[in-house]
PDBQT receptor file of N, H, CA, C and O in Angstrom, charges set to zero:
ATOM      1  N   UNK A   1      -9.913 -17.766   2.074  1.00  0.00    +0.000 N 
ATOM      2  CA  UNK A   1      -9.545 -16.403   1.745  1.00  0.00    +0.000 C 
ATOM      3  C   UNK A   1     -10.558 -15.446   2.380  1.00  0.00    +0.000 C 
ATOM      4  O   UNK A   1     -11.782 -15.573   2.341  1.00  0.00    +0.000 OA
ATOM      5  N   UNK A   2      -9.780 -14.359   3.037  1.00  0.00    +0.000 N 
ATOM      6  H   UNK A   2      -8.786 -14.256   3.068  1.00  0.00    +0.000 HD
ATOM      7  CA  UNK A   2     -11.078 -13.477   3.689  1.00  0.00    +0.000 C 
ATOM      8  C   UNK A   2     -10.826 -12.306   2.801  1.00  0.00    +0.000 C 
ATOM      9  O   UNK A   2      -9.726 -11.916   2.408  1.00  0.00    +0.000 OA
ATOM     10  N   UNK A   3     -11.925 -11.831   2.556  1.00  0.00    +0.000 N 
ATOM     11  H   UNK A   3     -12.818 -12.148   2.875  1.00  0.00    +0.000 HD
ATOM     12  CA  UNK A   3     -11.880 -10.638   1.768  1.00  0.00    +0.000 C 
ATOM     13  C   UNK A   3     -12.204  -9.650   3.148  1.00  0.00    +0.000 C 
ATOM     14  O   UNK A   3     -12.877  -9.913   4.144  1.00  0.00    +0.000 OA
ATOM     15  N   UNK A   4     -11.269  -8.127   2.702  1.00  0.00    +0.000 N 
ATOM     16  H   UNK A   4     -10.721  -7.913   1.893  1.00  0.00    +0.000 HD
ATOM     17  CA  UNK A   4     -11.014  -7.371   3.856  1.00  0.00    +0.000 C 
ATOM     18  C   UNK A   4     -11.511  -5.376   2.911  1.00  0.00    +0.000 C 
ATOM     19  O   UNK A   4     -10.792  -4.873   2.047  1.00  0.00    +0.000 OA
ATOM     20  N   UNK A   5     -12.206  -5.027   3.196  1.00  0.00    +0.000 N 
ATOM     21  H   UNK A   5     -12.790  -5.436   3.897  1.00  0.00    +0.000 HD
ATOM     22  CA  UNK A   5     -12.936  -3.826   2.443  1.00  0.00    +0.000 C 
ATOM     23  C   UNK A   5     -11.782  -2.508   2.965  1.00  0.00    +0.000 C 
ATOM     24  O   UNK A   5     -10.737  -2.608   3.608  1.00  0.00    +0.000 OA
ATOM     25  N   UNK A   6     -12.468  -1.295   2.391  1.00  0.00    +0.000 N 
ATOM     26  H   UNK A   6     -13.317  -1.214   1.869  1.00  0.00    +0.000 HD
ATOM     27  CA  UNK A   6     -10.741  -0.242   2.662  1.00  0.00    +0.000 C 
ATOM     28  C   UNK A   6     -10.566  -0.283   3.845  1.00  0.00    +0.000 C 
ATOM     29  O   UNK A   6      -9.570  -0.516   4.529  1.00  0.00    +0.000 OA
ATOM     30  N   UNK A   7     -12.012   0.055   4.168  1.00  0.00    +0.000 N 
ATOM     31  H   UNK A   7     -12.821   0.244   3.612  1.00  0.00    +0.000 HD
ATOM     32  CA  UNK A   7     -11.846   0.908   6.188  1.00  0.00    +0.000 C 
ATOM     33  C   UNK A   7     -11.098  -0.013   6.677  1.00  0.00    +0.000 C 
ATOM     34  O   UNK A   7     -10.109   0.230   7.368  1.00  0.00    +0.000 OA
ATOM     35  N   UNK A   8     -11.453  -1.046   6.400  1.00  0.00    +0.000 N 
ATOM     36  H   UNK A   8     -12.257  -1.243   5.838  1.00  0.00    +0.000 HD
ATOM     37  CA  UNK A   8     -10.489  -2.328   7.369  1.00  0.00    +0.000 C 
ATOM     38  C   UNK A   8      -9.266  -2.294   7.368  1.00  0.00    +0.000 C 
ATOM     39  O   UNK A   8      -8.503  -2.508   8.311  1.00  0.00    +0.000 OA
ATOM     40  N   UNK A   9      -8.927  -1.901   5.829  1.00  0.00    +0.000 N 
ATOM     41  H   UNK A   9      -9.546  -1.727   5.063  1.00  0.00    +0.000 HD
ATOM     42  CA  UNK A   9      -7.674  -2.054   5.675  1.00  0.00    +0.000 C 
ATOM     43  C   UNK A   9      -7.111  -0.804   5.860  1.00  0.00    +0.000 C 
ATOM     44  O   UNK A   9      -5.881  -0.821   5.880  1.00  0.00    +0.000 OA
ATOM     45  N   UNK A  10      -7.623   0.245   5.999  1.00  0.00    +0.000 N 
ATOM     46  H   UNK A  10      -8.623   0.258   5.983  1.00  0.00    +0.000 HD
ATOM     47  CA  UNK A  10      -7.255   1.725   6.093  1.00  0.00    +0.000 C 
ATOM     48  C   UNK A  10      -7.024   1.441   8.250  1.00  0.00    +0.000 C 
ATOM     49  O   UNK A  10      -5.938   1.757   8.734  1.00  0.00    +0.000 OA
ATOM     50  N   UNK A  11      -7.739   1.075   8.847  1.00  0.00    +0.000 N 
ATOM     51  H   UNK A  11      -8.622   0.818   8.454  1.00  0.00    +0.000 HD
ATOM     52  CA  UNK A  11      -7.948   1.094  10.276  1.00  0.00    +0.000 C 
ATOM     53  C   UNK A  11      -6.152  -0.118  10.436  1.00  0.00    +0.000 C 
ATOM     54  O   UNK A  11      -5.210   0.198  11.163  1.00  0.00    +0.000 OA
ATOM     55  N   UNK A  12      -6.175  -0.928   9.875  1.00  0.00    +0.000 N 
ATOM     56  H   UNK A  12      -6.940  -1.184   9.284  1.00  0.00    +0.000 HD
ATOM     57  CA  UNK A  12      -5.166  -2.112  10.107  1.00  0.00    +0.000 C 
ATOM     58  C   UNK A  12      -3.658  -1.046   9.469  1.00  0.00    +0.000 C 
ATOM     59  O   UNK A  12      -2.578  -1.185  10.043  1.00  0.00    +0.000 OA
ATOM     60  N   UNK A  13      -3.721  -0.561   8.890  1.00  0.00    +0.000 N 
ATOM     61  H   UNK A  13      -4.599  -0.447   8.423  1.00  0.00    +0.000 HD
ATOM     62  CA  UNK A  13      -2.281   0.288   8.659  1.00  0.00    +0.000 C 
ATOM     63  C   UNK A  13      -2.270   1.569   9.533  1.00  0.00    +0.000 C 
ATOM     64  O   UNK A  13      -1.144   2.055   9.639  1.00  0.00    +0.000 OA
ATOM     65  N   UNK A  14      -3.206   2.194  10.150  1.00  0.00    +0.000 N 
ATOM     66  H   UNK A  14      -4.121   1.798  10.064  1.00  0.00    +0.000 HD
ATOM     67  CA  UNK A  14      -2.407   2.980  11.012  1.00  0.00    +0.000 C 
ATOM     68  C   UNK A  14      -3.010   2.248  12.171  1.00  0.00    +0.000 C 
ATOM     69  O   UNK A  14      -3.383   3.066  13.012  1.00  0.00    +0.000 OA
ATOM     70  N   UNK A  15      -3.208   1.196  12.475  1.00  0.00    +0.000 N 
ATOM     71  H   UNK A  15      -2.905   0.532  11.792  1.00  0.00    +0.000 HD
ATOM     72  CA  UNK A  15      -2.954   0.612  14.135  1.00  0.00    +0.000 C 
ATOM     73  C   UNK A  15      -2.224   0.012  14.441  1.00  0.00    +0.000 C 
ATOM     74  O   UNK A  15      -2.214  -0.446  15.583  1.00  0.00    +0.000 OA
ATOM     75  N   UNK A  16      -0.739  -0.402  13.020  1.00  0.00    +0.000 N 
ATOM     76  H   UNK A  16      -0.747  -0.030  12.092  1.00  0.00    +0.000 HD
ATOM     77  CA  UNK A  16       0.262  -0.705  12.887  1.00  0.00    +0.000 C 
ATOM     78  C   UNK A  16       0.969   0.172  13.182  1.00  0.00    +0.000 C 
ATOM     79  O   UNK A  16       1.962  -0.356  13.682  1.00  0.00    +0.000 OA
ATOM     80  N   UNK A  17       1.118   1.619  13.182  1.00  0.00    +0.000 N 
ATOM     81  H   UNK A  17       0.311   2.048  12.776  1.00  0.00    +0.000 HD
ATOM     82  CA  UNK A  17       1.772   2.094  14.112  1.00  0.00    +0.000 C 
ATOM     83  C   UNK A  17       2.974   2.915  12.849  1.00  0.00    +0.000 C 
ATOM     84  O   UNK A  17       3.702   3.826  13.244  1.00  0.00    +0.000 OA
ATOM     85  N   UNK A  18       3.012   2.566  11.765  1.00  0.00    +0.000 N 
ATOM     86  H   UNK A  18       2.421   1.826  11.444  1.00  0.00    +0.000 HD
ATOM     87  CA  UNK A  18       4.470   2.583  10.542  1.00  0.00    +0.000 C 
ATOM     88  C   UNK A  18       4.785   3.676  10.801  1.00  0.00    +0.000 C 
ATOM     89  O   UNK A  18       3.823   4.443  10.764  1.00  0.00    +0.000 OA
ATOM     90  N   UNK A  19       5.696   4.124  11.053  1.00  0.00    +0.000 N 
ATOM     91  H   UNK A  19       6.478   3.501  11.083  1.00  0.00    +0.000 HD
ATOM     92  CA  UNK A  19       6.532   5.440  11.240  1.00  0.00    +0.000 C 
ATOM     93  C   UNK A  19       7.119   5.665   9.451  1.00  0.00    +0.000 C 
ATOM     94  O   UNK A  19       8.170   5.343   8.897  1.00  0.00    +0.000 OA
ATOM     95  N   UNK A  20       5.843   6.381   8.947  1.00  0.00    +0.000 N 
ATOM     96  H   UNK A  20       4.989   6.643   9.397  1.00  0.00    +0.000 HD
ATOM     97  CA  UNK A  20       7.330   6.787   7.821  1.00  0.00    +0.000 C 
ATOM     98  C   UNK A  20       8.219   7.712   7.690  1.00  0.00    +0.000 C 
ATOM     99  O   UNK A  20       8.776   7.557   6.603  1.00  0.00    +0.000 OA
ATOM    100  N   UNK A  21       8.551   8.428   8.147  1.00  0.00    +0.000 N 
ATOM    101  H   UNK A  21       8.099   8.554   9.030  1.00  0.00    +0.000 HD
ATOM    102  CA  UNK A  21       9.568   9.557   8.725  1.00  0.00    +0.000 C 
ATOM    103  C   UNK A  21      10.844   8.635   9.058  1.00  0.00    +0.000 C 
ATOM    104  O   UNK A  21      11.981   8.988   8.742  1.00  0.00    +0.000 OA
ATOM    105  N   UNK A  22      10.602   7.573   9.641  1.00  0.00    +0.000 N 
ATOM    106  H   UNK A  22       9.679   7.286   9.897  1.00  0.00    +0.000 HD
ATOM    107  CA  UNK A  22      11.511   6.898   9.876  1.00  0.00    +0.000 C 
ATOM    108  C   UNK A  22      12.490   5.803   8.409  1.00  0.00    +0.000 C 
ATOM    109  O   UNK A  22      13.520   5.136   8.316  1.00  0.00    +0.000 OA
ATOM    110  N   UNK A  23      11.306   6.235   7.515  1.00  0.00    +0.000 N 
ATOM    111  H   UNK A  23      10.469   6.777   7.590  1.00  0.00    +0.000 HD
ATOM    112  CA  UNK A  23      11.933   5.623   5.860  1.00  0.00    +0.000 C 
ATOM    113  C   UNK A  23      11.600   4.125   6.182  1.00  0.00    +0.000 C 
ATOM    114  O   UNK A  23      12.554   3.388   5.935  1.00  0.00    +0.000 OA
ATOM    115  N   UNK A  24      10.706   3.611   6.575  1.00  0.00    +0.000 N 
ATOM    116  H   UNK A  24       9.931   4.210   6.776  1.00  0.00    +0.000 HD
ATOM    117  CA  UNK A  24      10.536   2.546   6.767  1.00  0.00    +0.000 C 
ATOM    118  C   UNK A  24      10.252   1.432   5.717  1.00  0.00    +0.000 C 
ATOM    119  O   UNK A  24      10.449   0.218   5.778  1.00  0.00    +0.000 OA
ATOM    120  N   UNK A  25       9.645   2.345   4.574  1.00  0.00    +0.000 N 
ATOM    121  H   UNK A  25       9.485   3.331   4.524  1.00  0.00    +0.000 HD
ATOM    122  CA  UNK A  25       9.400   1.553   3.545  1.00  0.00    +0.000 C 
ATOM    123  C   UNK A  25       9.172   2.452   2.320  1.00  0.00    +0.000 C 
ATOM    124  O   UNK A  25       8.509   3.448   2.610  1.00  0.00    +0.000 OA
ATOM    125  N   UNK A  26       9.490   2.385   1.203  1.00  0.00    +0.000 N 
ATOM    126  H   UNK A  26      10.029   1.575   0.968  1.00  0.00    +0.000 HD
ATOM    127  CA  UNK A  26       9.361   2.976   0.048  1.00  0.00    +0.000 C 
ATOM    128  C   UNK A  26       8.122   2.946  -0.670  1.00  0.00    +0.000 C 
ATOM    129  O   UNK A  26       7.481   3.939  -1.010  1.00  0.00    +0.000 OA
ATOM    130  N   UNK A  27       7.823   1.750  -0.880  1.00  0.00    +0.000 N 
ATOM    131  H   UNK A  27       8.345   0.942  -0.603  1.00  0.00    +0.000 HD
ATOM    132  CA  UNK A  27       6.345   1.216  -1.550  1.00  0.00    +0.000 C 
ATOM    133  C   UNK A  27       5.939   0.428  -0.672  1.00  0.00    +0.000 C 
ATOM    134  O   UNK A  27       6.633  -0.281   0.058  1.00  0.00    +0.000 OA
ATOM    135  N   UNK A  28       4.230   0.560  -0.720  1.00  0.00    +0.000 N 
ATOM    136  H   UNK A  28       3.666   1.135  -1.312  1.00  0.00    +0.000 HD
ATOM    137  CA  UNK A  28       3.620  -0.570  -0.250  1.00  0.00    +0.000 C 
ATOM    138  C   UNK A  28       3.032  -1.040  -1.252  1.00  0.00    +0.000 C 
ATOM    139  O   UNK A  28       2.453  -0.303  -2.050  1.00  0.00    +0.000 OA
ATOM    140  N   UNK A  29       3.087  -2.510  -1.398  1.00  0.00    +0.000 N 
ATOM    141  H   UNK A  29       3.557  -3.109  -0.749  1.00  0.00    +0.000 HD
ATOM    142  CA  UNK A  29       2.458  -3.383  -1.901  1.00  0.00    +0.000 C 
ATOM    143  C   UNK A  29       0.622  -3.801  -1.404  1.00  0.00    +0.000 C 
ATOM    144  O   UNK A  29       0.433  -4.296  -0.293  1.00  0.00    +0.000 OA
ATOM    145  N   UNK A  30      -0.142  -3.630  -2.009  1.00  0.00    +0.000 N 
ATOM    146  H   UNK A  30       0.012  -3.228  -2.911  1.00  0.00    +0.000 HD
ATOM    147  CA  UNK A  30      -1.305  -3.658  -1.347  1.00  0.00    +0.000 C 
ATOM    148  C   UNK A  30      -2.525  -4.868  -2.807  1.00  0.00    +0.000 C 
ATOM    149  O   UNK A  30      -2.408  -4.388  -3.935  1.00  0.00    +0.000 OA
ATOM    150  N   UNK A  31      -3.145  -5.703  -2.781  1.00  0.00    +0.000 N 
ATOM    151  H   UNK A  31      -3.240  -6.093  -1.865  1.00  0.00    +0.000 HD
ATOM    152  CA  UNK A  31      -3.869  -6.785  -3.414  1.00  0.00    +0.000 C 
ATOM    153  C   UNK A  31      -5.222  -6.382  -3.231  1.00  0.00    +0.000 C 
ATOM    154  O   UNK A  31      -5.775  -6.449  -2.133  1.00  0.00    +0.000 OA
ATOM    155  N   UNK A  32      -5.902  -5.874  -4.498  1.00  0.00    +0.000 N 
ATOM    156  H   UNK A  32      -5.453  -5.820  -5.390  1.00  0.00    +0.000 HD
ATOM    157  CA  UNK A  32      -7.099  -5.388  -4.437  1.00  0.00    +0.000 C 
ATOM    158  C   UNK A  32      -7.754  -3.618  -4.562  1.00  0.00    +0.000 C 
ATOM    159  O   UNK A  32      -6.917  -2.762  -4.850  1.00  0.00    +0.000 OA
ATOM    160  N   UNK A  33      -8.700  -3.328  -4.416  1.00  0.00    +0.000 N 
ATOM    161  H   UNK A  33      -9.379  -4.024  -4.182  1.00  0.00    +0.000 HD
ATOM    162  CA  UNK A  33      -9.439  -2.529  -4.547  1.00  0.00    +0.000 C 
ATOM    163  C   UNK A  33      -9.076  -2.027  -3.011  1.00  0.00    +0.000 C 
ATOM    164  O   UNK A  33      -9.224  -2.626  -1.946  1.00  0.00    +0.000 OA
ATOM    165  N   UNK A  34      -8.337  -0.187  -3.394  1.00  0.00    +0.000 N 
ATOM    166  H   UNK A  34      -8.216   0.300  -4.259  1.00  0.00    +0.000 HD
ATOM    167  CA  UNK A  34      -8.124   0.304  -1.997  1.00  0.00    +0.000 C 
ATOM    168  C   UNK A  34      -8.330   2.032  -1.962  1.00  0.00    +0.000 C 
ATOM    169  O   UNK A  34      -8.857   2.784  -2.782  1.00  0.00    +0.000 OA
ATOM    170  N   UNK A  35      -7.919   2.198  -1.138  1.00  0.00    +0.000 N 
ATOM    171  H   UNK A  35      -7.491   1.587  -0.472  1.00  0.00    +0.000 HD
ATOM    172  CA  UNK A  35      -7.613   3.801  -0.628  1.00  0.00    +0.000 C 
ATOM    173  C   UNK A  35      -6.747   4.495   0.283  1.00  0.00    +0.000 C 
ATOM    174  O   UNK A  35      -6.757   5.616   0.792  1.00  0.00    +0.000 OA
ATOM    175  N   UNK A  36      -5.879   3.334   0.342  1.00  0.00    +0.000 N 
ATOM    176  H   UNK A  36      -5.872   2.423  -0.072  1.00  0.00    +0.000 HD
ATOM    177  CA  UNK A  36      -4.538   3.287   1.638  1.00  0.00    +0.000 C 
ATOM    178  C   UNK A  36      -3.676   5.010   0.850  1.00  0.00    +0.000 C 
ATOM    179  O   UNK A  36      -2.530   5.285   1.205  1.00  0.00    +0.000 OA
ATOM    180  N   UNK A  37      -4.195   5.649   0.158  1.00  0.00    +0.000 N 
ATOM    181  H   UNK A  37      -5.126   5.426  -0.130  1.00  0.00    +0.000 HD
ATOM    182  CA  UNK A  37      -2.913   6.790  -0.496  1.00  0.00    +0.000 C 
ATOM    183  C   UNK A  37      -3.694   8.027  -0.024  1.00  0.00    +0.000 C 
ATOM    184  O   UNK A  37      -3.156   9.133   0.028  1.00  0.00    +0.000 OA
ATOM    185  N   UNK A  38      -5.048   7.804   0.337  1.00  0.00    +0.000 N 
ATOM    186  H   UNK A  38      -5.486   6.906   0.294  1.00  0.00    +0.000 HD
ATOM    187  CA  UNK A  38      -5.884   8.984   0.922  1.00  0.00    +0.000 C 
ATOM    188  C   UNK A  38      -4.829   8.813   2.309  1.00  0.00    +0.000 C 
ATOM    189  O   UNK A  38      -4.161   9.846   2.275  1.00  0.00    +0.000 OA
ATOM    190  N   UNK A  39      -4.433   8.104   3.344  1.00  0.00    +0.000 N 
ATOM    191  H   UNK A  39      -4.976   7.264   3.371  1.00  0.00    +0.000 HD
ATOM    192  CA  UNK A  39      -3.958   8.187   4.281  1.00  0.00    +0.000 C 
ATOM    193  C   UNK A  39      -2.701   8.926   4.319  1.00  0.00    +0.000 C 
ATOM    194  O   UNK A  39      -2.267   9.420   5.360  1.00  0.00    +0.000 OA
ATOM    195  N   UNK A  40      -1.973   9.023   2.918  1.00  0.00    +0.000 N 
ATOM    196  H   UNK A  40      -2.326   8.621   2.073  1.00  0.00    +0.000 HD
ATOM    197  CA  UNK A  40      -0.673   9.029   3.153  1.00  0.00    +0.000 C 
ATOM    198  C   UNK A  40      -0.484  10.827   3.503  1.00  0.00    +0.000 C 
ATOM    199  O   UNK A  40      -1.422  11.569   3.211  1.00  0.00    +0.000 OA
ATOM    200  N   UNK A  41       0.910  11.453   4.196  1.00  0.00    +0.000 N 
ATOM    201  H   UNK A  41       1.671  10.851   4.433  1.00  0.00    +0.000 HD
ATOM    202  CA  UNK A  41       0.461  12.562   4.552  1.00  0.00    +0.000 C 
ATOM    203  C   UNK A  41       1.152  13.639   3.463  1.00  0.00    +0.000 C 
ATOM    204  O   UNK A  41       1.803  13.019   2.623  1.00  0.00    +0.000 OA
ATOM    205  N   UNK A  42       1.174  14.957   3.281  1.00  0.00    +0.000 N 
ATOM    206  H   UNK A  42       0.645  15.460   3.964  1.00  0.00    +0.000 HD
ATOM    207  CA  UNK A  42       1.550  15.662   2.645  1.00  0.00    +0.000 C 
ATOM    208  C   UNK A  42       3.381  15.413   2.439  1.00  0.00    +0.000 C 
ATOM    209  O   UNK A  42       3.973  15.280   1.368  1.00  0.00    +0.000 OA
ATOM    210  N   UNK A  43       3.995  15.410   3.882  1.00  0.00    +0.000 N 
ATOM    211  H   UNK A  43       3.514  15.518   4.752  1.00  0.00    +0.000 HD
ATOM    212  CA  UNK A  43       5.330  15.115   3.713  1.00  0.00    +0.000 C 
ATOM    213  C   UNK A  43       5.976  13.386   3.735  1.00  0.00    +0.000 C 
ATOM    214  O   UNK A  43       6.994  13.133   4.379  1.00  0.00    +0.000 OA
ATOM    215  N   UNK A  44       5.364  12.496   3.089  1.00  0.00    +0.000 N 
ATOM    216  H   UNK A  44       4.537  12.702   2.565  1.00  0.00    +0.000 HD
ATOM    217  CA  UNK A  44       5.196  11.004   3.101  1.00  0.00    +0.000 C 
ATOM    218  C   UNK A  44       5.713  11.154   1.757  1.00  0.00    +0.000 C 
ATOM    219  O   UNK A  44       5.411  12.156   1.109  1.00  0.00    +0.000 OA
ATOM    220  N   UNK A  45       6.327  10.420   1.363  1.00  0.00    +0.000 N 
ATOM    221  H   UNK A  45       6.572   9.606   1.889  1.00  0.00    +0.000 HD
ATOM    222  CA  UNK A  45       6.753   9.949  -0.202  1.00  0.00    +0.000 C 
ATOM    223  C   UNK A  45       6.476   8.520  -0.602  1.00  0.00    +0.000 C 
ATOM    224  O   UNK A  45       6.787   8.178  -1.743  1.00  0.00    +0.000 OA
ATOM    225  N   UNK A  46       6.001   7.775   0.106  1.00  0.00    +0.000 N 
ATOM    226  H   UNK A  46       5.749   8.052   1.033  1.00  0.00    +0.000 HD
ATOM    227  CA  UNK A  46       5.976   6.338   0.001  1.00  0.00    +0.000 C 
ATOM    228  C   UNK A  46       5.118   5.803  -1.150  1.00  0.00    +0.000 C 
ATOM    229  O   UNK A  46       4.095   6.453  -0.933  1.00  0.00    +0.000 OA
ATOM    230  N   UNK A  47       4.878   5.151  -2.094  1.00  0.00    +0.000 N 
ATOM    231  H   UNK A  47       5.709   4.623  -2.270  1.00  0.00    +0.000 HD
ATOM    232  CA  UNK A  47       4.085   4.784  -3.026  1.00  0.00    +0.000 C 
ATOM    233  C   UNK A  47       3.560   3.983  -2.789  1.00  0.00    +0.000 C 
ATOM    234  O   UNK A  47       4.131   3.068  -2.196  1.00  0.00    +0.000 OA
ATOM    235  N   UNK A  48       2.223   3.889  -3.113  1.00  0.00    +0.000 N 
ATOM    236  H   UNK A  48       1.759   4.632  -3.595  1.00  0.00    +0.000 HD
ATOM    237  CA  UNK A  48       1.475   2.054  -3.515  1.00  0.00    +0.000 C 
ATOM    238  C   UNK A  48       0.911   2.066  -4.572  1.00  0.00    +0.000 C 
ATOM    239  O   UNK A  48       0.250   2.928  -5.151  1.00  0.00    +0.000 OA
ATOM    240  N   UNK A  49       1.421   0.278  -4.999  1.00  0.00    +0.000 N 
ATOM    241  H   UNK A  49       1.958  -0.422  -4.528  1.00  0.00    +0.000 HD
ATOM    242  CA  UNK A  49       1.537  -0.548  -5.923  1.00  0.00    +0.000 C 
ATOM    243  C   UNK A  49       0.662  -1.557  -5.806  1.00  0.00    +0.000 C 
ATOM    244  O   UNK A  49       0.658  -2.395  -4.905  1.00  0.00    +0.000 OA
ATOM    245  N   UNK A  50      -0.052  -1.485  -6.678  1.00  0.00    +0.000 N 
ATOM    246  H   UNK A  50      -0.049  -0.804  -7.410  1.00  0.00    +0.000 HD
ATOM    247  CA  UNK A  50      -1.320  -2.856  -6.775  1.00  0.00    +0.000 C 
ATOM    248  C   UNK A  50      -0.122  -4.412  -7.163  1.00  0.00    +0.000 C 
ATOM    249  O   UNK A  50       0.841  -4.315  -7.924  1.00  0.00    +0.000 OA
ATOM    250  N   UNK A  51      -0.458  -5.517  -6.541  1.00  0.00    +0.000 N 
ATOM    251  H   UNK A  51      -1.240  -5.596  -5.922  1.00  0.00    +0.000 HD
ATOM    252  CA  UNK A  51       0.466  -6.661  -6.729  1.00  0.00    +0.000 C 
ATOM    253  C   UNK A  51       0.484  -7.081  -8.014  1.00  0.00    +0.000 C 
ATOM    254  O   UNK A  51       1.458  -7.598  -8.562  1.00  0.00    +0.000 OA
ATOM    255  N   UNK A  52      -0.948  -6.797  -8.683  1.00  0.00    +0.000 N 
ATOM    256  H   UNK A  52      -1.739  -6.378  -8.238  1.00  0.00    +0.000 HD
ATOM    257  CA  UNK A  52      -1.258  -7.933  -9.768  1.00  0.00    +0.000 C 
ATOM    258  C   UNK A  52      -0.662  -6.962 -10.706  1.00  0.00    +0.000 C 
ATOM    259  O   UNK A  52      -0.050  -7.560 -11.590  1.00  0.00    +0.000 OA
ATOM    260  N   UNK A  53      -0.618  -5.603 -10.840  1.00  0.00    +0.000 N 
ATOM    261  H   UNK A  53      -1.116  -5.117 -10.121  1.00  0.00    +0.000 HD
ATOM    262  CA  UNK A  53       0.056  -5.022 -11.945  1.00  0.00    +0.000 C 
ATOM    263  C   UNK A  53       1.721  -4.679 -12.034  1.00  0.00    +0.000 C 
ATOM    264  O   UNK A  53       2.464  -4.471 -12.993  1.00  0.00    +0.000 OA
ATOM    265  N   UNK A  54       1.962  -4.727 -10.417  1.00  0.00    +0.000 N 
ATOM    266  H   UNK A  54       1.359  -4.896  -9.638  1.00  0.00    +0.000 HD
ATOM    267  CA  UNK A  54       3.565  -4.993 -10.516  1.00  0.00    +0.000 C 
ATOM    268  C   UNK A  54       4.220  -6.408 -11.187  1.00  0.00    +0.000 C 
ATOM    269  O   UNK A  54       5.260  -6.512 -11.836  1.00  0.00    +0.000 OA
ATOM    270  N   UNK A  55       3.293  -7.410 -10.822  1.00  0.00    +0.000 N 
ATOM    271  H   UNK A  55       2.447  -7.326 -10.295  1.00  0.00    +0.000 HD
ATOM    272  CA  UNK A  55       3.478  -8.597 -10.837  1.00  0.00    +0.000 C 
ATOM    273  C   UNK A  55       3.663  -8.787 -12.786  1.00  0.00    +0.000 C 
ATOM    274  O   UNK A  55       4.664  -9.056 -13.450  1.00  0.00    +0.000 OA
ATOM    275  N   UNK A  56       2.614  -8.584 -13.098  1.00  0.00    +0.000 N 
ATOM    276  H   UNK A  56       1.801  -8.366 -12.559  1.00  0.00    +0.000 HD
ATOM    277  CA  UNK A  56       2.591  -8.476 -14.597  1.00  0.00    +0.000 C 
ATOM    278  C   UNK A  56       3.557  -7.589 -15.103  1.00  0.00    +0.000 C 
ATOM    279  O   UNK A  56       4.072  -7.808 -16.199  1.00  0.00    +0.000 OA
ATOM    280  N   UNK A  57       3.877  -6.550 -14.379  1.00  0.00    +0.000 N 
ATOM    281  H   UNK A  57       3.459  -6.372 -13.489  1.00  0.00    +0.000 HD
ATOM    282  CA  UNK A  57       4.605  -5.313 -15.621  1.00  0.00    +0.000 C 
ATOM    283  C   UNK A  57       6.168  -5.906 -15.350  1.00  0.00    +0.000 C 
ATOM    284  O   UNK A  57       6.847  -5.707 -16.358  1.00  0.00    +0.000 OA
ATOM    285  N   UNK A  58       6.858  -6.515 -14.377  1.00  0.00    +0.000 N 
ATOM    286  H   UNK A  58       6.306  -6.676 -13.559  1.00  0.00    +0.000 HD
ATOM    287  CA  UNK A  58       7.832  -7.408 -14.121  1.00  0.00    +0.000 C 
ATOM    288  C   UNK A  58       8.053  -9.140 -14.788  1.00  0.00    +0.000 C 
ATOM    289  O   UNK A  58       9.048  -9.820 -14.536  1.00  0.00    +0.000 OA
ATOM    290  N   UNK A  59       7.054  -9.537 -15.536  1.00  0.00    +0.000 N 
ATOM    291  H   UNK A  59       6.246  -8.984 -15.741  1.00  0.00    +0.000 HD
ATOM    292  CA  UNK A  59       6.994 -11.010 -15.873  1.00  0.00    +0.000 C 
ATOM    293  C   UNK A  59       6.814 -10.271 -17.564  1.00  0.00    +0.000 C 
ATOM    294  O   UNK A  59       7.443 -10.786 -18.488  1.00  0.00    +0.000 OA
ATOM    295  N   UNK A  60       6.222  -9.472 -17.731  1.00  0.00    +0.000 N 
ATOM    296  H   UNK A  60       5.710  -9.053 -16.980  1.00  0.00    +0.000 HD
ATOM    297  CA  UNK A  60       6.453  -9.520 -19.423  1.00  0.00    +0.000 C 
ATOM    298  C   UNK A  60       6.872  -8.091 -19.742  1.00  0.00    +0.000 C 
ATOM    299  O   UNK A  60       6.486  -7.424 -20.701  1.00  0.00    +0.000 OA
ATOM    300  N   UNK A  61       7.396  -7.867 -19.153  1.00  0.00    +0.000 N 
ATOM    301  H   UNK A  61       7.709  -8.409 -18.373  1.00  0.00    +0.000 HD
ATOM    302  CA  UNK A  61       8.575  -6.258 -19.209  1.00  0.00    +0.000 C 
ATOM    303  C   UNK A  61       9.592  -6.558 -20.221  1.00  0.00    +0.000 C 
ATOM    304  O   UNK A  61      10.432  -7.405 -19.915  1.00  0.00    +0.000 OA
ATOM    305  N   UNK A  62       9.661  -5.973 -21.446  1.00  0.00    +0.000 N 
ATOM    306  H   UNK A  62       8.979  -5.285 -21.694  1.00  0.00    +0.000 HD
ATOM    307  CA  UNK A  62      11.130  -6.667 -22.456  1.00  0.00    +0.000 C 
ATOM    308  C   UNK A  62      12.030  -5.568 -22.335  1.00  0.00    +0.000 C 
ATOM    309  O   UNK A  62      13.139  -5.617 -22.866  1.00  0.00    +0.000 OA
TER     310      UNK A  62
């Protein structure tokens, strides 16, 4: 397992290139301690979702 810190992960999503204008994705799913929503832009609607609390609020949701 490599552990990967924000910048890394902040530098690896926009050198991906994601067009969201293009509606490419609604939520991102992201595992860990982040800051990927500082990136997002004023006209962006896209959300992120930590895994482990989607994961949980979906397995014991009544």
């Amino acid at each position: 397992m490599v552990d990967t810190d924000s910048e890394a992960l902040n530098t690896w999503f926009v050198k991906q290139g994601y067009n969201t204008q293009d509606m490419e994705f609604d939520v991102v799913y992201v595992n860990g301690d982040n800051n990927l929503e500082n990136l997002r832009k004023d006209e962006e609607t896209w959300k992120l979702r930590l895994i482990e609390e989607e994961f949980l609020r979906r397995m014991f949701e009544v």
